[in-house]
DRENVODREN-977532 format. One record per atom (N, C-alpha, C, O): residue number from 1; residue in three letters; atom name; x, y, z. Coordinates in Angstrom, 3 decimals. Example, Ala and Ser with C-alpha at 12.3 -4.5 7.8 and 13.67 -1.06 7.14 Angstrom:
REM DRENVODREN-977532
<atom resi="1" resn="Ala" name="N" east="13.190" north="-5.690" up="7.800"/>
<atom resi="1" resn="Ala" name="CA" east="12.300" north="-4.500" up="7.800"/>
<atom resi="1" resn="Ala" name="C" east="13.200" north="-3.300" up="7.800"/>
<atom resi="1" resn="Ala" name="O" east="14.236" north="-3.319" up="8.465"/>
<atom resi="2" resn="Ser" name="N" east="12.850" north="-2.250" up="7.080"/>
<atom resi="2" resn="Ser" name="CA" east="13.670" north="-1.060" up="7.140"/>
<atom resi="2" resn="Ser" name="C" east="12.900" north="0.030" up="7.870"/>
<atom resi="2" resn="Ser" name="O" east="13.409" north="1.138" up="8.039"/>
***
This chain:
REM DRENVODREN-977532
<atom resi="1" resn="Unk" name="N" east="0.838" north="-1.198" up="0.000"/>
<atom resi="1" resn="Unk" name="CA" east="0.000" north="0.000" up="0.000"/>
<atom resi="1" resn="Unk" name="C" east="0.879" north="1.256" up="0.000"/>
<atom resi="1" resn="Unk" name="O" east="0.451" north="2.137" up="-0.746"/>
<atom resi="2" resn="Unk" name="N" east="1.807" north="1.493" up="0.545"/>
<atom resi="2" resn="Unk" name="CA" east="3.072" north="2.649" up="0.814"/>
<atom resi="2" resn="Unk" name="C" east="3.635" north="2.712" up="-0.445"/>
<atom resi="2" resn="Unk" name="O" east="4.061" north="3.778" up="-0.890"/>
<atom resi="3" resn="Unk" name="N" east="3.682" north="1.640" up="-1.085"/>
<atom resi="3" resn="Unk" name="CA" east="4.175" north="1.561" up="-2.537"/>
<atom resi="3" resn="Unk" name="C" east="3.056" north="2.780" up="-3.147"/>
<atom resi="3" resn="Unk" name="O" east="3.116" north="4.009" up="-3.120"/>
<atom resi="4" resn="Unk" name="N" east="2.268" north="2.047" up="-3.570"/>
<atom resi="4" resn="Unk" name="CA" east="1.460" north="2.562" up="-4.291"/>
<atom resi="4" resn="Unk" name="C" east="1.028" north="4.173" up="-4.245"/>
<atom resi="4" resn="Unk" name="O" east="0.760" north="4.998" up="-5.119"/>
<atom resi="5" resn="Unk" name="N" east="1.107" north="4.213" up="-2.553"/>
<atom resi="5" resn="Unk" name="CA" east="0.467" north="6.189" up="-2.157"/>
<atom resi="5" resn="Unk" name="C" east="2.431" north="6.428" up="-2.978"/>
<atom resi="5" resn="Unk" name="O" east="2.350" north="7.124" up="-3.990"/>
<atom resi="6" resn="Unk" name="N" east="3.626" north="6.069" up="-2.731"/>
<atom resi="6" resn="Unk" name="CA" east="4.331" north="7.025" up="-2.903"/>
<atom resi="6" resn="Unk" name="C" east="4.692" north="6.984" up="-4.724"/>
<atom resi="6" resn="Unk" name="O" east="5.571" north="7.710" up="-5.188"/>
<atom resi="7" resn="Unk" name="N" east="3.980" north="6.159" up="-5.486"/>
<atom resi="7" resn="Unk" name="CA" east="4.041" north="5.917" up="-6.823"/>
<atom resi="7" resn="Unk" name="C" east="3.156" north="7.400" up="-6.938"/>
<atom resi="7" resn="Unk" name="O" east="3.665" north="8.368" up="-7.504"/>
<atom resi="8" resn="Unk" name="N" east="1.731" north="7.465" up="-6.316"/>
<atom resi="8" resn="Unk" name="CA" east="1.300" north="8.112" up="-6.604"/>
<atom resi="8" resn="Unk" name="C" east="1.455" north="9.818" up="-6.585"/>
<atom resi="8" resn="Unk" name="O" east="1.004" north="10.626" up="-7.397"/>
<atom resi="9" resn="Unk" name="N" east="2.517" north="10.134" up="-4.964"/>
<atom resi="9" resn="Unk" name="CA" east="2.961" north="11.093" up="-4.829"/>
<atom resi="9" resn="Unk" name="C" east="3.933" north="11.758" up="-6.037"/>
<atom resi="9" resn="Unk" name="O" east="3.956" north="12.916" up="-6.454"/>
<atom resi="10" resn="Unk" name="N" east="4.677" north="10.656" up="-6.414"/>
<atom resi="10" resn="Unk" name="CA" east="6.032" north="10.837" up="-7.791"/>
<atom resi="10" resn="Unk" name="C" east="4.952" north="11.107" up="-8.830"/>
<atom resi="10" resn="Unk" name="O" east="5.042" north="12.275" up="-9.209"/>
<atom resi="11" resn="Unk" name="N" east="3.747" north="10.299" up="-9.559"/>
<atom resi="11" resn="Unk" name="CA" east="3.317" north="10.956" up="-10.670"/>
<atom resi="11" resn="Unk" name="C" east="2.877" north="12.111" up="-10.389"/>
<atom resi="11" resn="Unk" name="O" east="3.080" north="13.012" up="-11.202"/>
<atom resi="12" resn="Unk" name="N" east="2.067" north="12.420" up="-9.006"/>
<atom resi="12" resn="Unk" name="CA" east="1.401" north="13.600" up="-8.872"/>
<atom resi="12" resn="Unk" name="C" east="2.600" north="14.780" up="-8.816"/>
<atom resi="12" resn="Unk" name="O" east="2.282" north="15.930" up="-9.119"/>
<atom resi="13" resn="Unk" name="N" east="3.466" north="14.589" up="-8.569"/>
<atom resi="13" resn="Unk" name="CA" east="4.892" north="15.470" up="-8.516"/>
<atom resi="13" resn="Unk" name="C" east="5.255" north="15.899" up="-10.223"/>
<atom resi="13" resn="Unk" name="O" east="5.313" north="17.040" up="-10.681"/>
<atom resi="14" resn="Unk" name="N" east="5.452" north="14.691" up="-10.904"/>
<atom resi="14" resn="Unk" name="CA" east="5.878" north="14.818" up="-11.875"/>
<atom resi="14" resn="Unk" name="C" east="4.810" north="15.774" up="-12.787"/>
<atom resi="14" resn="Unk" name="O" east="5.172" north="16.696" up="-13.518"/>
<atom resi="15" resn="Unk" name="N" east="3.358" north="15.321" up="-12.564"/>
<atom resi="15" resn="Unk" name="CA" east="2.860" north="16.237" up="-13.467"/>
<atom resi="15" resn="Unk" name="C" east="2.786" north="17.541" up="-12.603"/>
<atom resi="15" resn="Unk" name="O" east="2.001" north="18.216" up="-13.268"/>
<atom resi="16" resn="Unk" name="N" east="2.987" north="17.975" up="-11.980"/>
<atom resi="16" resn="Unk" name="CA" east="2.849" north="19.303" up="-11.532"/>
<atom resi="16" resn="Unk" name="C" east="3.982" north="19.813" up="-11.727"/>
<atom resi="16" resn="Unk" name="O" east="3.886" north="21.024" up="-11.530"/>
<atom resi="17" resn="Unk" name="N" east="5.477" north="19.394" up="-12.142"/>
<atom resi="17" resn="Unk" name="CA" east="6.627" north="19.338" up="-12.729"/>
<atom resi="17" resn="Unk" name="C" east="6.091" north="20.498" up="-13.881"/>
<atom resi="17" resn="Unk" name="O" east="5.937" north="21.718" up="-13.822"/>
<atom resi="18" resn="Unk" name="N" east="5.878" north="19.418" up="-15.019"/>
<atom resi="18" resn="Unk" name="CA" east="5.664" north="19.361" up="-16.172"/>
<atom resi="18" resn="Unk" name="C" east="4.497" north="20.714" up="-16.526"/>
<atom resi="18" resn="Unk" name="O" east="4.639" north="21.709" up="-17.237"/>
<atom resi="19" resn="Unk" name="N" east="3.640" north="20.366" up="-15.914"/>
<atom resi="19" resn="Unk" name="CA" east="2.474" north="21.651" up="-15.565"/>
<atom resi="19" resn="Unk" name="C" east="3.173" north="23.023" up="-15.772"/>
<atom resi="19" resn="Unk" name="O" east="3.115" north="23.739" up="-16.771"/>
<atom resi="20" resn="Unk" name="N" east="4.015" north="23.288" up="-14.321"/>
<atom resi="20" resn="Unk" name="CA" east="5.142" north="24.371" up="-14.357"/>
<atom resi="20" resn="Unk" name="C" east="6.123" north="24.741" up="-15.537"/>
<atom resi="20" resn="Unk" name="O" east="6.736" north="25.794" up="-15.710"/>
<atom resi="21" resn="Unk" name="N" east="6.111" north="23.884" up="-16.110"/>
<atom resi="21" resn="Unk" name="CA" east="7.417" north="24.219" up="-17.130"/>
<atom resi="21" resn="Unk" name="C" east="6.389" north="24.454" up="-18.363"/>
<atom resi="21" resn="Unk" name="O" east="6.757" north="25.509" up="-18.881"/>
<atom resi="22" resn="Unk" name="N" east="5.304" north="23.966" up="-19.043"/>
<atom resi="22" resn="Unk" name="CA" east="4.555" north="24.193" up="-19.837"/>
<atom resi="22" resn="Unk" name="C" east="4.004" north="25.601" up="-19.362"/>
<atom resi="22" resn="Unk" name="O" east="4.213" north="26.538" up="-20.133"/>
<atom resi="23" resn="Unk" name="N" east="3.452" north="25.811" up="-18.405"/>
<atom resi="23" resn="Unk" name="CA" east="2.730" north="27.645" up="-18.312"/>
<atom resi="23" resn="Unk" name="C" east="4.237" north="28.120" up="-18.509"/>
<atom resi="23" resn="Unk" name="O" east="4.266" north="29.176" up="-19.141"/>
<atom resi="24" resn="Unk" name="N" east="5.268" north="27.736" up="-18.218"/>
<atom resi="24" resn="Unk" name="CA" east="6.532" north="28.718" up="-17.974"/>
<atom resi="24" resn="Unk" name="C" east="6.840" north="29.175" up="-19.492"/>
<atom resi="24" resn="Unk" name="O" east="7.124" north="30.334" up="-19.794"/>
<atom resi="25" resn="Unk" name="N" east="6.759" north="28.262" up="-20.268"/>
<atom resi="25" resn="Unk" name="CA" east="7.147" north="28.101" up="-21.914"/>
<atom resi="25" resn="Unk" name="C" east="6.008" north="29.225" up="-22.767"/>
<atom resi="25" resn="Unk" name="O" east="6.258" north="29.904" up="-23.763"/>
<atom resi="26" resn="Unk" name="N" east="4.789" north="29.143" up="-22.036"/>
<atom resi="26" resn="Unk" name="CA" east="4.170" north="29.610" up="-22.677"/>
<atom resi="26" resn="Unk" name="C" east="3.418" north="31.304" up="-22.635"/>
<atom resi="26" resn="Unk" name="O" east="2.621" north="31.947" up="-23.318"/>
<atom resi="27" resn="Unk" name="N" east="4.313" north="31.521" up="-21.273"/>
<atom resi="27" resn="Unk" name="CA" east="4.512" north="33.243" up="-20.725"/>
<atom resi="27" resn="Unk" name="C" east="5.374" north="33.472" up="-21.489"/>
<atom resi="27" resn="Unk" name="O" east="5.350" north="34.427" up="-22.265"/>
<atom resi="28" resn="Unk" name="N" east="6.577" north="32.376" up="-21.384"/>
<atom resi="28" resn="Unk" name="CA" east="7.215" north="34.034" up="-22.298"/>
<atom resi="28" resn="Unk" name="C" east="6.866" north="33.847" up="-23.360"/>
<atom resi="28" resn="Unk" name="O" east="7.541" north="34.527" up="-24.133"/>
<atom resi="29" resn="Unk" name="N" east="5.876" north="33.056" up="-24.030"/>
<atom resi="29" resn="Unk" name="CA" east="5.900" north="33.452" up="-25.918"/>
<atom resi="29" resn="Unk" name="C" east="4.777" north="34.420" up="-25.535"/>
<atom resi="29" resn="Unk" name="O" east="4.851" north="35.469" up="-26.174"/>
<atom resi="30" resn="Unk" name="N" east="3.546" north="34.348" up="-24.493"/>
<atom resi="30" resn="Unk" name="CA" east="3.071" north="35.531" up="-24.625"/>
<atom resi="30" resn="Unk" name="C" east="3.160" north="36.366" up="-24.044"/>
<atom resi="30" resn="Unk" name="O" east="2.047" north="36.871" up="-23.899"/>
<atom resi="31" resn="Unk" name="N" east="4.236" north="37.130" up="-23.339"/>
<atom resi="31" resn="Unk" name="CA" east="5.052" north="38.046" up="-23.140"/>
<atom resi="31" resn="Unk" name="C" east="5.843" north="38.547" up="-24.120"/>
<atom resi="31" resn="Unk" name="O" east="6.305" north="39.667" up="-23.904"/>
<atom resi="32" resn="Unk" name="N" east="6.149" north="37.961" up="-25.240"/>
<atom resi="32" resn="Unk" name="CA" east="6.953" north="38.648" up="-26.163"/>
<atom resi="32" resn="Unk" name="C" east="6.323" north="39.882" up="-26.801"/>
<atom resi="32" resn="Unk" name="O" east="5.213" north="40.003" up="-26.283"/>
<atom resi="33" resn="Unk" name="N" east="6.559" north="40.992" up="-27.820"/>
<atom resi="33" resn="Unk" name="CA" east="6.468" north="41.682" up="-28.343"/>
<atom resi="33" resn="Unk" name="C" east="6.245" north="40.975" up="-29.699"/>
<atom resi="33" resn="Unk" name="O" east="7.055" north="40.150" up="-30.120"/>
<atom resi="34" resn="Unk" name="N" east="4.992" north="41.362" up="-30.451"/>
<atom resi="34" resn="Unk" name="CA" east="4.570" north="41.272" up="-31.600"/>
<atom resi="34" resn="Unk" name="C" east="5.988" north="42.123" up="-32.576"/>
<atom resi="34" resn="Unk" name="O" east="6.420" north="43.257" up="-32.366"/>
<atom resi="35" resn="Unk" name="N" east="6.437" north="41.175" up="-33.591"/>
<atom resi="35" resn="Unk" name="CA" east="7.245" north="41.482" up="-35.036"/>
<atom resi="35" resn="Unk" name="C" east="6.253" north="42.682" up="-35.319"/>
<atom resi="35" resn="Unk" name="O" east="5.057" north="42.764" up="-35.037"/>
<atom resi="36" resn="Unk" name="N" east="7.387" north="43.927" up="-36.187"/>
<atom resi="36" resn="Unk" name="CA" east="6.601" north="45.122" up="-36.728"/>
<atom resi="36" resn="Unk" name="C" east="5.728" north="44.393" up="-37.618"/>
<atom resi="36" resn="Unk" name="O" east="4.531" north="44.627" up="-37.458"/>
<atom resi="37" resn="Unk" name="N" east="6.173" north="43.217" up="-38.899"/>
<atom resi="37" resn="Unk" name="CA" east="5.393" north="42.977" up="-39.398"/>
<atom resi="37" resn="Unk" name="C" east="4.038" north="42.703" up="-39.191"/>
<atom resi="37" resn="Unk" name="O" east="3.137" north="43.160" up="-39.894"/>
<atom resi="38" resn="Unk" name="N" east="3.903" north="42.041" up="-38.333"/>
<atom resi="38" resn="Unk" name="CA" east="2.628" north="41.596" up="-37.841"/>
<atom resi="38" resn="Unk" name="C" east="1.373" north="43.079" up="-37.380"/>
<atom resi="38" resn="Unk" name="O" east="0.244" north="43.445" up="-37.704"/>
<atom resi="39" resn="Unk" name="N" east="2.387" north="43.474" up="-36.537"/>
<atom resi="39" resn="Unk" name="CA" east="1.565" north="44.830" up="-36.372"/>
<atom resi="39" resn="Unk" name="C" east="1.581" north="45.838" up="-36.914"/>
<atom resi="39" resn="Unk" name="O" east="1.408" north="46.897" up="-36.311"/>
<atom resi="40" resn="Unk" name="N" east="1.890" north="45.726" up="-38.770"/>
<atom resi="40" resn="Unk" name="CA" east="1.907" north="46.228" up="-39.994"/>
<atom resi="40" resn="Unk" name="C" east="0.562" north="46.203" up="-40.171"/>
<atom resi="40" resn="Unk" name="O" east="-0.392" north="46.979" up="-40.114"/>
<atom resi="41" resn="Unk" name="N" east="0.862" north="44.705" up="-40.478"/>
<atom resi="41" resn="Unk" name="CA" east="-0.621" north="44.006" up="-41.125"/>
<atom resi="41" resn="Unk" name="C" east="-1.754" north="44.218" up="-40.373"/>
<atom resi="41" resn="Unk" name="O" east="-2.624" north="44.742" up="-41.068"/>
<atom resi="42" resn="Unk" name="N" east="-2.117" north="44.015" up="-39.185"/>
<atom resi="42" resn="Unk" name="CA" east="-3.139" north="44.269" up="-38.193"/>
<atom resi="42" resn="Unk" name="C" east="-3.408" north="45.895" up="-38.615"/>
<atom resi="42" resn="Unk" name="O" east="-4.552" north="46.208" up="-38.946"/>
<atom resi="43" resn="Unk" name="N" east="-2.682" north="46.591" up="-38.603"/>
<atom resi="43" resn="Unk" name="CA" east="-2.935" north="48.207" up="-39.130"/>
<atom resi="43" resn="Unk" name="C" east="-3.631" north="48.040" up="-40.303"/>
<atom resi="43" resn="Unk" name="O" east="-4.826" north="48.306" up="-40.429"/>
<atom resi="44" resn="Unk" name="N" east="-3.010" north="47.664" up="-41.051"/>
<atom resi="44" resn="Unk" name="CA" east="-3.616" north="48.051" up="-42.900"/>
<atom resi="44" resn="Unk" name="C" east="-4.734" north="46.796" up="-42.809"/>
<atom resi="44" resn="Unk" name="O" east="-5.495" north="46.905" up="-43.771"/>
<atom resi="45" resn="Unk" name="N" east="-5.075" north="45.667" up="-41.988"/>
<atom resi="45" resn="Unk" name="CA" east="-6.231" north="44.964" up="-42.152"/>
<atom resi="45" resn="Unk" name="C" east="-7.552" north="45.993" up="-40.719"/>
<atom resi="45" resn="Unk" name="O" east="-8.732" north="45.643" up="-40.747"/>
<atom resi="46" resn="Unk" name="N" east="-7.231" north="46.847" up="-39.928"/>
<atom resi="46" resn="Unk" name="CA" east="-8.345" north="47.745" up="-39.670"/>
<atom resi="46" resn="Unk" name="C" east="-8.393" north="48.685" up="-40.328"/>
<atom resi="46" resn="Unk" name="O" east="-9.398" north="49.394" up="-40.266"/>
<atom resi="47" resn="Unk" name="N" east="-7.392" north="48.995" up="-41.127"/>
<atom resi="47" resn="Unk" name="CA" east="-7.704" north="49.974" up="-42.151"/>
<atom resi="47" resn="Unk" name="C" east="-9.176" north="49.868" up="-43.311"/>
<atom resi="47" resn="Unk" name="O" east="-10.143" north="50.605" up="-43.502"/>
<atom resi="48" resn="Unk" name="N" east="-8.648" north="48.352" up="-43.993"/>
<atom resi="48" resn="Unk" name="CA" east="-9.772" north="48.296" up="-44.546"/>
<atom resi="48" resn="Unk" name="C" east="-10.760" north="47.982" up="-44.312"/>
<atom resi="48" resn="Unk" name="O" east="-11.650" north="48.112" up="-45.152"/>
<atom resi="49" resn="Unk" name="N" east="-11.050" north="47.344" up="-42.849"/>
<atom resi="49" resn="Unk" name="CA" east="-12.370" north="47.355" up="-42.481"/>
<atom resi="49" resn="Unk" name="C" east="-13.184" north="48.169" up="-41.858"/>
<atom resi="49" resn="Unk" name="O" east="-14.394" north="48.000" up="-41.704"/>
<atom resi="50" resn="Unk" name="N" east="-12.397" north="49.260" up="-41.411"/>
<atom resi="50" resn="Unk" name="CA" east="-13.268" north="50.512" up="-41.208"/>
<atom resi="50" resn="Unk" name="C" east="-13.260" north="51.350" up="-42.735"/>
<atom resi="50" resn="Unk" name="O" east="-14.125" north="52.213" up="-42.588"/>
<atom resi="51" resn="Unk" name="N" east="-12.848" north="51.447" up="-43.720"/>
<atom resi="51" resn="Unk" name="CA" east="-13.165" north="51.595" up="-45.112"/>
<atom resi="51" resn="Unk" name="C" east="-14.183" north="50.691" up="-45.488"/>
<atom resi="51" resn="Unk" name="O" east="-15.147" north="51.114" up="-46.126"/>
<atom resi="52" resn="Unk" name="N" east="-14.094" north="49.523" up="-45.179"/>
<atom resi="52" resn="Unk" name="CA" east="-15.357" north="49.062" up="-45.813"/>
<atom resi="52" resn="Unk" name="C" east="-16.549" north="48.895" up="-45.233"/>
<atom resi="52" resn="Unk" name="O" east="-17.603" north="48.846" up="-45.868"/>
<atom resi="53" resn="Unk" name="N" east="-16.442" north="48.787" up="-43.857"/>
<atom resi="53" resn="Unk" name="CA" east="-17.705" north="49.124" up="-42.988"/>
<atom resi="53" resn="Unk" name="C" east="-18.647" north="50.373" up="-43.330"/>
<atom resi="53" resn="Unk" name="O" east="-19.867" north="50.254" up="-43.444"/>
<atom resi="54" resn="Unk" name="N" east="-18.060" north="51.410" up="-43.460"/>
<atom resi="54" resn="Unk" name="CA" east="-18.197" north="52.523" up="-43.597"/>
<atom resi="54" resn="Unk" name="C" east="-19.090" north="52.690" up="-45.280"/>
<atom resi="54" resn="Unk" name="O" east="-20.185" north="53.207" up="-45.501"/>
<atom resi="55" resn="Unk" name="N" east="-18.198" north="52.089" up="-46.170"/>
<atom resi="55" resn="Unk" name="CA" east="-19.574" north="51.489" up="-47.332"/>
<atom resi="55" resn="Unk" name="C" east="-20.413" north="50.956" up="-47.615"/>
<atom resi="55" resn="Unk" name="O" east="-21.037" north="50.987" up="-48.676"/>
<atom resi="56" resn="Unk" name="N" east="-20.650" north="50.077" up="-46.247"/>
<atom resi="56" resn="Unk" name="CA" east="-21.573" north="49.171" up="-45.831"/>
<atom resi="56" resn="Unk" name="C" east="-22.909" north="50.303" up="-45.876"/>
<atom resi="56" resn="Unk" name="O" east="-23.858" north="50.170" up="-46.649"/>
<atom resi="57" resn="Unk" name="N" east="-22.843" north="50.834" up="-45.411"/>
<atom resi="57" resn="Unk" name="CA" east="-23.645" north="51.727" up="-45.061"/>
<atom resi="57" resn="Unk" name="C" east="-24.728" north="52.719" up="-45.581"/>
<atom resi="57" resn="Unk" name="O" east="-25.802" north="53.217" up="-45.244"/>
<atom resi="58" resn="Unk" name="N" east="-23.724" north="52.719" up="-46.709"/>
<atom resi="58" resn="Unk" name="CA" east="-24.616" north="53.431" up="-48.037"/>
<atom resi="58" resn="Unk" name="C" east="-25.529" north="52.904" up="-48.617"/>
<atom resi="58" resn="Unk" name="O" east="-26.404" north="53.506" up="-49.240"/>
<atom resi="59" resn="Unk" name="N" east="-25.435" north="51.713" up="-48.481"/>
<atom resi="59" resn="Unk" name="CA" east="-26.602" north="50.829" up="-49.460"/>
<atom resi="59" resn="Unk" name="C" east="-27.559" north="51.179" up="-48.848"/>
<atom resi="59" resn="Unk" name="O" east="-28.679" north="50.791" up="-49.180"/>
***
């Protein structure tokens, strides 16, 4: 039985390991700073949709 609770303590360890290092991996990608490119494109794609919203309108 001692077997088994401390098998269970090691997986429960291990995934809470693993847990930690996955959120850790995945702050800093979203912590990074967006490429100009990207926040080029995001510009000139609300560009044209407030241009074309805006023609929406006329009909």
């Amino acid at each position: 039985m001692t077997r088994k609770m401390n098998r269970t303590r090691e997986t429960s360890s291990v995934a809470d390991e693993i847990d930690k290092n996955i959120k850790r991996a995945f702050d800093d990608v979203a912590n990074q700073e967006l490429p100009s490119r990207f926040t080029d494109l995001l510009d000139q794609l609300r560009a044209q949709s407030s241009t074309g919203s805006e023609g929406s309108h006329d009909k």
